[in-house]
C-alpha positions, -999 to +999 in steps of 0.1 A: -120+533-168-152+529-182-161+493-192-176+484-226-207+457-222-203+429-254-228+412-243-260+414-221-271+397-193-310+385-188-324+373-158-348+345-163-385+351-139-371+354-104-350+320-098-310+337-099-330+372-079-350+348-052-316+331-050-294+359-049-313+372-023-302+348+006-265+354+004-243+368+025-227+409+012-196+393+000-209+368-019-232+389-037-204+416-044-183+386-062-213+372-080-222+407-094-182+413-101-184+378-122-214+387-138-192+419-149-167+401-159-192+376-188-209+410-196-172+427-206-145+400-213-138+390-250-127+356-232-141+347-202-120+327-179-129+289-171-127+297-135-155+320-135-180+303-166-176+269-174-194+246-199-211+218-184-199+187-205-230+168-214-254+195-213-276+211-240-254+240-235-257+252-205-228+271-186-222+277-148-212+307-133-185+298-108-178+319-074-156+307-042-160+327-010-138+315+012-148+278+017-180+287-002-188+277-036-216+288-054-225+278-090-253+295-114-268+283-150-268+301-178-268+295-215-266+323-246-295+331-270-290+349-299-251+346-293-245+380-265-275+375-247-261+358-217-299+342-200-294+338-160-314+306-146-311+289-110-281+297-085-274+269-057-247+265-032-228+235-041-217+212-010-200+186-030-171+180-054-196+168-084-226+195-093-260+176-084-279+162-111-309+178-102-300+210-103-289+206-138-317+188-147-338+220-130-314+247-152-324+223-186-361+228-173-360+261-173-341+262-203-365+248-221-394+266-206-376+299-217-376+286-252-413+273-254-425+307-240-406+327-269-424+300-295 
């Protein structure tokens, strides 16, 4: 079955690639059958993107492997255009604040550079 792409997926610079590029197989075949997933669904499920509360709309891409949790920003522009920022590997039950102050760096840098 051929899927049908509503909406499109940008990857901001080289922060998600550099990142992507130290997993293990398995974890990059989930994190690129998620990414399918945003790029296809009407409705995406909360288990695999999540708003973060208190954010300036920011969302994180959510993928368990085994014991292994990973977690990557994103926000929309233009409403379909799903922009990919920073991926980390989260180690505790609360996401660090500094990686989402980093993702609402970048965020912002991505806006200033379209200005």
């Amino acid at each position: 079955m051929e899927e049908k792409f509503i909406r499109n997926i940008y990857y901001y610079k080289d922060f998600y690639l550099d990142f992507f590029a130290t997993l293990k197989p398995e974890v990059k075949k989930k994190l690129n059958w998620t990414m399918l997933l945003i790029a296809t669904l009407d409705r995406i499920p909360v288990k695999y993107f999540k708003h973060i509360e208190g954010s300036s709309g920011l969302y994180e891409i959510r993928v368990e492997v085994g014991s292994d949790i990973y977690r990557v920003f994103s926000f929309f522009d233009k409403g379909q255009l799903v922009v990919i920022l920073n991926g980390f590997q989260k180690k505790s039950q609360k996401t660090p604040k500094n990686e989402i102050e980093q993702a609402e760096k970048l965020k912002k840098q991505y806006f200033d550079e379209l200005a």
